[in-house]
C-alpha positions as CSV (number, residue, x, y, z in Angstrom):
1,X,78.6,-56.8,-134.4
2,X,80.5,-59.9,-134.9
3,X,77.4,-62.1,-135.2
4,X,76.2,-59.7,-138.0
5,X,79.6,-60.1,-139.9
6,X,80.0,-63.3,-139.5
7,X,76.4,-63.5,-141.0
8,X,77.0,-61.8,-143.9
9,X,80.3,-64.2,-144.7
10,X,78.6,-67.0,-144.4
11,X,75.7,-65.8,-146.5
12,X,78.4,-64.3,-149.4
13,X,79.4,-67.8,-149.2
14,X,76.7,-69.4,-150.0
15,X,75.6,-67.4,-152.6
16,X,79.1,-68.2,-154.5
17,X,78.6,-71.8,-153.6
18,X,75.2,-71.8,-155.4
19,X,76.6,-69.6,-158.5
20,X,79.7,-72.1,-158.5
21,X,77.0,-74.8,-159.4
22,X,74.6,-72.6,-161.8
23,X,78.3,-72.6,-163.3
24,X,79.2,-76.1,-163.6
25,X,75.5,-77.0,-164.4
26,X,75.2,-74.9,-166.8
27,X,79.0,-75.8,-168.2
28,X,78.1,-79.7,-168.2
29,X,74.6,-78.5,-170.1
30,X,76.5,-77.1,-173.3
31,X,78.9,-80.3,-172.7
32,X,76.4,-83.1,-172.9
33,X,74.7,-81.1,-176.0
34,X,78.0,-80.9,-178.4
35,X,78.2,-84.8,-177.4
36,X,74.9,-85.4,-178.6
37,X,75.1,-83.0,-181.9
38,X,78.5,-85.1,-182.5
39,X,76.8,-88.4,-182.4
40,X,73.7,-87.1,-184.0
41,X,76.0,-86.2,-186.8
42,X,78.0,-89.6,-186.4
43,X,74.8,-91.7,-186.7
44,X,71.3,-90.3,-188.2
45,X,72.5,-87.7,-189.9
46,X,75.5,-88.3,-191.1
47,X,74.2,-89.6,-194.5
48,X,73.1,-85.9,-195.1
49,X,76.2,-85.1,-195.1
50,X,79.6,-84.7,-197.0
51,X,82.2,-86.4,-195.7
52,X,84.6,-83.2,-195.8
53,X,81.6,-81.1,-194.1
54,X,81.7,-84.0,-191.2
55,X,85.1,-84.0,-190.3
56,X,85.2,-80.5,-190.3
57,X,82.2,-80.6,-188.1
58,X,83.5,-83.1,-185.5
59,X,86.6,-81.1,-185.1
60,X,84.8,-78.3,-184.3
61,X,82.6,-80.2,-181.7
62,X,86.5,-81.5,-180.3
63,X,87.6,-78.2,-179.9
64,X,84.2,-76.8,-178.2
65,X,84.0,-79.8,-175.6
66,X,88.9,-78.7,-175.1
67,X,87.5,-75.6,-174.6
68,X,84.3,-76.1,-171.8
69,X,86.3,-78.7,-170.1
70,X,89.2,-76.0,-169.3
């Protein structure tokens, strides 16, 4: 009975262990993208932009990586 509990411990921890890395995979994913929109939009693109519309838009990039990194 103890070997069976101790089984199904260990096995709960693992699967959090593996969703605790899905997690930060998937949380460094949507990271690395907003860096690469905001130097997309620093570099190639930014002369299809306004210069108000950029600003605004790297601002909101700032705030999306504040709030992934939390």
């Amino acid at each position: 009975m103890a070997k069976l509990i101790l089984f199904d411990v260990k096995g709960k921890m693992i699967m959090q262990d593996k969703m605790e890395k899905e997690r930060a995979d998937s949380k460094n994913a949507v990271e690395e993208y907003v860096y690469e929109m905001r130097d997309k939009l620093s570099g190639p693109l930014s002369e299809f932009m306004r210069e108000s519309v950029g600003s605004c838009s790297h601002s909101y990039l700032a705030e999306g990586v504040s709030c992934i990194i939390v």
